[in-house]
C-alpha positions as CSV (number, residue, x, y, z in Angstrom):
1,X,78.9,90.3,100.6
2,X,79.4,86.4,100.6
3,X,77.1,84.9,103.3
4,X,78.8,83.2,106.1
5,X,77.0,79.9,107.5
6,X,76.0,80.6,111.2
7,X,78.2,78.2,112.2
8,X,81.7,79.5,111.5
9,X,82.6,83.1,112.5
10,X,84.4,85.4,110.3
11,X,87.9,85.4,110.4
12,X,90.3,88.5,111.1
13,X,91.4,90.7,107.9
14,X,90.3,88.1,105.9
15,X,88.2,88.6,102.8
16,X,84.9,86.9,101.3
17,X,85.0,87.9,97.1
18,X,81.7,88.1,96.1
19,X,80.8,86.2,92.4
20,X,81.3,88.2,89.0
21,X,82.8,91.4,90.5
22,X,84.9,92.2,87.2
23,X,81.4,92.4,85.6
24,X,80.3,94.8,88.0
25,X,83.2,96.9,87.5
26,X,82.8,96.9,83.9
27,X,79.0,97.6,84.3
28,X,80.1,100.5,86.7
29,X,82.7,102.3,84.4
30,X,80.2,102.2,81.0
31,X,77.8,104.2,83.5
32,X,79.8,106.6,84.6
33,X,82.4,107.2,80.6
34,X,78.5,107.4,79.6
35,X,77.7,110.4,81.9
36,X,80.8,112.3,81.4
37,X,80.6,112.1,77.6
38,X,77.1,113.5,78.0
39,X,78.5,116.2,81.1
40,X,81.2,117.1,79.2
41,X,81.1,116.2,75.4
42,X,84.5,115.8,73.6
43,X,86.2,119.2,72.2
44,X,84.0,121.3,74.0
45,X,84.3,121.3,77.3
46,X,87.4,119.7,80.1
47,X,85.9,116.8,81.8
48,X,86.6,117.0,85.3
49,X,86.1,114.1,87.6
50,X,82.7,111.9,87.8
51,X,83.2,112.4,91.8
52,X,84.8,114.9,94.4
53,X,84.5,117.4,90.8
54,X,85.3,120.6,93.2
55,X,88.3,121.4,94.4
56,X,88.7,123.7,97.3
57,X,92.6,123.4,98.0
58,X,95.4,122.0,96.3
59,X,98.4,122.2,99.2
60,X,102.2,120.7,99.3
61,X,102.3,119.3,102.6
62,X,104.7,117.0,104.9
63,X,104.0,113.5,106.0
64,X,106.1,113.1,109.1
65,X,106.3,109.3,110.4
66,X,106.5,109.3,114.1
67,X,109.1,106.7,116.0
68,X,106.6,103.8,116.8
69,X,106.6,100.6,117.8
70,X,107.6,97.5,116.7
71,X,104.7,96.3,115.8
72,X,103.5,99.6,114.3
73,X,106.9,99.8,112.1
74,X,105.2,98.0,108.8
75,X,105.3,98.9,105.5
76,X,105.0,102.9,105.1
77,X,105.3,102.8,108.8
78,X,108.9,101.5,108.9
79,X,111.0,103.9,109.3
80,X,111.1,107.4,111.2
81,X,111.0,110.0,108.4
82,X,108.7,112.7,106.3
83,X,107.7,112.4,102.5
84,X,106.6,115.4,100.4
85,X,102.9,115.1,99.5
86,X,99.9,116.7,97.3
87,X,96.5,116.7,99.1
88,X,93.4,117.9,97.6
89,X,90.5,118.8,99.4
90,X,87.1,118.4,97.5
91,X,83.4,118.3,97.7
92,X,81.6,115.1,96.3
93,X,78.9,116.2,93.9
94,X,79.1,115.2,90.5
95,X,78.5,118.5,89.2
96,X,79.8,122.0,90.6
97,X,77.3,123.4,93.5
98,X,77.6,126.0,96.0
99,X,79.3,125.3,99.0
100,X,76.9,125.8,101.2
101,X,75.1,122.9,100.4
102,X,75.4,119.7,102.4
103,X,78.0,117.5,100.6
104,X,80.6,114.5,101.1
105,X,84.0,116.6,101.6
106,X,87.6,114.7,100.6
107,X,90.9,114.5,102.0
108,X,93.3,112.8,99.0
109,X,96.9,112.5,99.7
110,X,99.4,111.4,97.3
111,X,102.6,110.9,98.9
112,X,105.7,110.9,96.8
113,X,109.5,109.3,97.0
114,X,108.2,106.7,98.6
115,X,110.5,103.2,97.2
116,X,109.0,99.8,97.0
117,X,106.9,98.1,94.6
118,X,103.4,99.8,94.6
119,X,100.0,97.6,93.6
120,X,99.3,99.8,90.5
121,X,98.0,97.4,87.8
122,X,99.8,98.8,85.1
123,X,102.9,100.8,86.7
124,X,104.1,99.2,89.7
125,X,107.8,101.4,89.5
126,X,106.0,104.2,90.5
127,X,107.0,106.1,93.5
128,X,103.7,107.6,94.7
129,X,101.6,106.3,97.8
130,X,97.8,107.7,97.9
131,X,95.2,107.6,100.7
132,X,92.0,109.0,100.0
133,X,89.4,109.6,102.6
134,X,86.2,111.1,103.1
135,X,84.6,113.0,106.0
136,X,82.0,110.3,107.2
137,X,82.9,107.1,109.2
138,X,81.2,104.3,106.7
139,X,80.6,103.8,103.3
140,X,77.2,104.1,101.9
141,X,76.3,101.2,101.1
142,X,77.1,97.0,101.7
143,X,75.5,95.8,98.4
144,X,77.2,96.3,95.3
145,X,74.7,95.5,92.8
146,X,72.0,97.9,94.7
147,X,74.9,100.5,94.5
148,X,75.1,100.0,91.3
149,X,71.2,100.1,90.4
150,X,71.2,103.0,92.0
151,X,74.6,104.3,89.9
152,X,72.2,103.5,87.3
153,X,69.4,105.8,88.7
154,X,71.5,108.8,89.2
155,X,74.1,108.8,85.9
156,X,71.6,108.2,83.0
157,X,68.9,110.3,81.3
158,X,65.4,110.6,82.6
159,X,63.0,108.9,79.8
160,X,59.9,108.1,79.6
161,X,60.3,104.2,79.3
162,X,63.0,104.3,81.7
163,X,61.0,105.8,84.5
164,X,59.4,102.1,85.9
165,X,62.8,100.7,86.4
166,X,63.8,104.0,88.2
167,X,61.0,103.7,90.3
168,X,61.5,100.7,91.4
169,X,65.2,101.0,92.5
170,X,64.3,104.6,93.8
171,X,61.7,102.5,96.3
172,X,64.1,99.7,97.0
173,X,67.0,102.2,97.8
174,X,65.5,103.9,100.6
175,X,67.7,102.8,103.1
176,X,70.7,103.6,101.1
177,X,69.5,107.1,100.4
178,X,68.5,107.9,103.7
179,X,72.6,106.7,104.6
180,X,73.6,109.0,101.7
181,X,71.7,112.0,103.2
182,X,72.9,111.4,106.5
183,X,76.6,111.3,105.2
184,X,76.7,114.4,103.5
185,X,77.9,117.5,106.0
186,X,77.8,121.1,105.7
187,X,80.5,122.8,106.6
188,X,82.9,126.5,107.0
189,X,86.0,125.2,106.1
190,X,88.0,122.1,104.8
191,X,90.4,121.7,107.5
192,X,87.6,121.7,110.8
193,X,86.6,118.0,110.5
194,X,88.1,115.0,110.2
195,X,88.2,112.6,107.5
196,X,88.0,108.6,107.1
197,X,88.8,106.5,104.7
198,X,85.5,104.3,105.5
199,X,87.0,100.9,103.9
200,X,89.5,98.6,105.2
201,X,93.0,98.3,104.3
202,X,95.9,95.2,105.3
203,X,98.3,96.3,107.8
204,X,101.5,94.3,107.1
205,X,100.6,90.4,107.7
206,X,97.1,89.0,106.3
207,X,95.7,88.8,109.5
208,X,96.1,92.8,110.8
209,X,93.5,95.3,108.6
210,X,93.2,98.5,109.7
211,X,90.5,101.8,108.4
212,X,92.4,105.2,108.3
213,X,91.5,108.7,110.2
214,X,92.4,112.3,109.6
215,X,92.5,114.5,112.8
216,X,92.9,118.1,112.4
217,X,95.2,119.8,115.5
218,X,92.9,121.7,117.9
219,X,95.5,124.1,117.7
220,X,95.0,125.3,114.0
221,X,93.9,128.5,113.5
222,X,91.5,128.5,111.2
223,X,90.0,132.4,109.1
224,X,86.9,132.3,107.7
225,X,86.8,135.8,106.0
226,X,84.0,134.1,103.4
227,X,80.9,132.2,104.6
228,X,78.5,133.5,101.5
229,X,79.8,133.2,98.4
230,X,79.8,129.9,96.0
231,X,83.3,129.1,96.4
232,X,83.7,129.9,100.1
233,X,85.6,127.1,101.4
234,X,88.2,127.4,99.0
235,X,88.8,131.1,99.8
236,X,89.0,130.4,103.5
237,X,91.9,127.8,102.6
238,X,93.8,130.3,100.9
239,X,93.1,132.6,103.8
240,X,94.5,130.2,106.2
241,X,97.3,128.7,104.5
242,X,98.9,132.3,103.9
243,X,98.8,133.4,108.0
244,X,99.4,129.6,109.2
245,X,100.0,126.4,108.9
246,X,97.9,123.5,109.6
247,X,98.3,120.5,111.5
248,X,96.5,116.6,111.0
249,X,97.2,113.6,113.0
250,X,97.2,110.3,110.6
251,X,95.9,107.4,112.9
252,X,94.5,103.9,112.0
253,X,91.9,102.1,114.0
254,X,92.7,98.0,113.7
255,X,89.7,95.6,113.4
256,X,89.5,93.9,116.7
257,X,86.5,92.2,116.0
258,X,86.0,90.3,112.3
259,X,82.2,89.7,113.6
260,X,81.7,93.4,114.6
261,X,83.9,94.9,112.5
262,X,84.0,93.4,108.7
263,X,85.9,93.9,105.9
264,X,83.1,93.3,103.5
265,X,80.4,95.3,105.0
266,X,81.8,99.0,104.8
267,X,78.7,101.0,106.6
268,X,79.3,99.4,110.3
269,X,81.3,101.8,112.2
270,X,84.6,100.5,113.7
271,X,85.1,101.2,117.4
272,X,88.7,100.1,118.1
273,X,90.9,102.8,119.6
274,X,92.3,105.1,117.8
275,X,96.5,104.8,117.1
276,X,98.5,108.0,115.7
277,X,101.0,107.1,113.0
278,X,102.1,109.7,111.6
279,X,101.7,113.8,111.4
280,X,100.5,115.4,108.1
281,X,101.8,119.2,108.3
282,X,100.7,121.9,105.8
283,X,103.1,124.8,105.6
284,X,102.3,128.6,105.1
285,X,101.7,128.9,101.2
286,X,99.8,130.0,98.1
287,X,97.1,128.2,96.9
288,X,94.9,130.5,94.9
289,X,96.6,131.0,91.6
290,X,95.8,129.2,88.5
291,X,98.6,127.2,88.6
292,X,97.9,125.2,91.8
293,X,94.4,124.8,90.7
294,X,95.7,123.2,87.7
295,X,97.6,121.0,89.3
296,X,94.8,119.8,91.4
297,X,92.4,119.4,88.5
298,X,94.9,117.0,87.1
299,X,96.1,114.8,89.8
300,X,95.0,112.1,90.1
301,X,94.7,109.5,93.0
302,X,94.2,106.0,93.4
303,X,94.1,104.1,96.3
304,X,95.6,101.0,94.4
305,X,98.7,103.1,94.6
306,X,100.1,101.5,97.6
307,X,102.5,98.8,98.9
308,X,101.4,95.3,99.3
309,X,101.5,96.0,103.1
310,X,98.4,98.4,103.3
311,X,96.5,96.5,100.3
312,X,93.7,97.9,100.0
313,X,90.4,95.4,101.3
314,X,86.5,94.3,100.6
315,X,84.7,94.8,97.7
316,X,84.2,98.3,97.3
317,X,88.0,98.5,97.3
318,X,88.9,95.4,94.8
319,X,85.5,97.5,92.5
320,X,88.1,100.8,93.2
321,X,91.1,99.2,91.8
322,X,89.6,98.6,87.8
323,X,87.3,102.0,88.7
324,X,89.7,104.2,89.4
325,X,92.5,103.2,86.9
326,X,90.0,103.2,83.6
327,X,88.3,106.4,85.1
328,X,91.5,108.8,85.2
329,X,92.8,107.3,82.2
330,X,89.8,108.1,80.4
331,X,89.5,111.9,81.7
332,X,93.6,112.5,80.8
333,X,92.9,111.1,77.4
334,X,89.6,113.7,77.1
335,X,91.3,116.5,78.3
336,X,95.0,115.5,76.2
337,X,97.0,115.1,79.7
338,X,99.6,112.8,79.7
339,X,99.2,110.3,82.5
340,X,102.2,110.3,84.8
341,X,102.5,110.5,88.3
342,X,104.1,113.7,89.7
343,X,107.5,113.8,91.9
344,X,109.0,115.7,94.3
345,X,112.3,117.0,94.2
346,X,114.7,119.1,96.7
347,X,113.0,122.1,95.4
348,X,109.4,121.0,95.9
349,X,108.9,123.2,99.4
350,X,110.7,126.5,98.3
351,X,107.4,128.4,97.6
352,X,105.9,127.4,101.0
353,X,107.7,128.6,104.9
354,X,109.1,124.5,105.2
355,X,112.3,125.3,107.2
């Protein structure tokens, strides 16, 4: 993050660009394309993705706007009315682990249908809106070149002459380790927490940014007929989703405070109130068959895919937006996908109980 003299105060939804961050992105994606050649080595195996790898439900669900306010009604938000979506609920280790292990769990949505000009760098005409959001509050970590020393640590192979450097950032990264521990959650299914998106996004003018939450309904009924085996929560998802639906409220949280509450500094919690926008509504349907796994292993999400209303903000998010882009592209070529974004027609909800 840019330091601030302590004279001036920062300044509401503004952002402070740090120096050389294409670099960084650049030094970010050659350490992770390097991992996942070694992971998953060209014509033998399907690369999956570098993070959130594990999919535990793939659903079709409705966005439904509610009837706001005025100053509510911006961008997305405009207009009373419901867009189709994928989500796709994950756990964050790199490579495949039992679910009963502590882990970051995701909440990816890619809405679809939705007009305007999106702030894709390559393919702005697309139609597709994405959130993605993750079960802690904050980010990990507020300083991008220790994130990626300790990208650095994690993604490349344990040698001999490589283990004073690794050392060294192991020592210097306590702080952010401990964050990383504390962030990962154990849990019995994917729908009984909520999620965050952690990073700061613009809500309509340049002054207004806003972080994202996920809510799930007290009213859900949730099954659990697994808590043992690997794949557990993904069972219980299936379990659910063919008895009932499920229920999320989508809310936003404004920064109030640029001191308290910075854009650049992703691990300070935000305590504005809490403002429903919208309700995310999961119909009765099947999940477990190859076919919907497929089609989660294949989306992908980007949270560049937006309008310029809800641009995405800080560093970690302008990092995301050369990350993400280069990183999908790169799986899809691996695995000989062709990269389009999906779409939703009339037909999308006739295999789920959508009346």
């Amino acid at each position: 993050m840019k330091e601030q003299s302590t004279e001036s105060k920062l300044i509401l939804g503004k952002e402070y660009p740090a120096e050389n961050e294409p670099d960084i992105a650049r030094d970010i994606v050659k350490l992770l394309k390097d991992q996942m050649l070694r992971t998953y080595p060209p014509g033998k195996a399907m690369q999956r993705r570098q993070v959130h790898p594990k999919l535990t439900g793939c659903v079709k669900a409705e966005f439904i706007i509610a009837d706001l306010p005025d100053n509510l009604k911006v961008g997305l938000f405009k207009e009373t009315r419901s867009f189709p979506a994928w989500i796709r609920f994950s756990n964050g280790e790199t490579h495949l682990s039992r679910d009963s292990k502590k882990d970051f769990r995701g909440f990816a949505i890619k809405l679809m249908n939705v007009p305007g000009k999106k702030l894709d760098l390559t393919h702005p005409d697309i139609t597709s809106h994405d959130f993605i959001l993750l079960n802690n509050k904050t980010f990990i970590s507020n300083d991008v070149k220790q994130f990626t020393k300790v990208l650095y640590l994690l993604t490349t192979p344990h040698k001999l002459s490589s283990w004073p450097r690794k050392f060294m950032i192991a020592f210097s990264s306590i702080p952010l380790i401990k964050r990383v521990g504390k962030a990962k959650v154990k849990i019995k299914h994917p729908a009984e927490i909520p999620y965050f998106s952690t990073t700061p996004y613009r809500f309509g003018d340049e002054s207004k940014a806003v972080k994202y939450a996920i809510i799930p309904s007290p009213d859900n009924k949730l099954l659990y007929p697994d808590i043992k085996s690997k794949d557990f929560l993904g069972v219980n998802m299936a379990a659910t989703l063919k008895e009932h639906d499920l229920v999320f409220d989508f809310c936003i949280q404004f920064q109030t405070d640029a001191d308290k509450m910075p854009i650049e500094d992703p691990t300070i919690e935000w305590t504005s109130e809490i403002i429903k926008l919208a309700t995310i509504r999961i119909p009765k349907q099947v999940i477990d068959t190859d076919e919907r796994k497929n089609i989660g292993e294949n989306l992908s999400y980007n949270i560049w895919h937006c309008l310029q209303e809800h641009r995405p903000l800080g560093i970690f998010n302008r990092l995301r937006a050369h990350i993400y882009e280069e990183m999908y592209a790169f799986r899809h070529q691996h695995n000989s996908i062709v990269d389009k974004e999906p779409e939703a027609g009339p037909d999308f909800f006739n295999d789920t109980n959508k009346t």
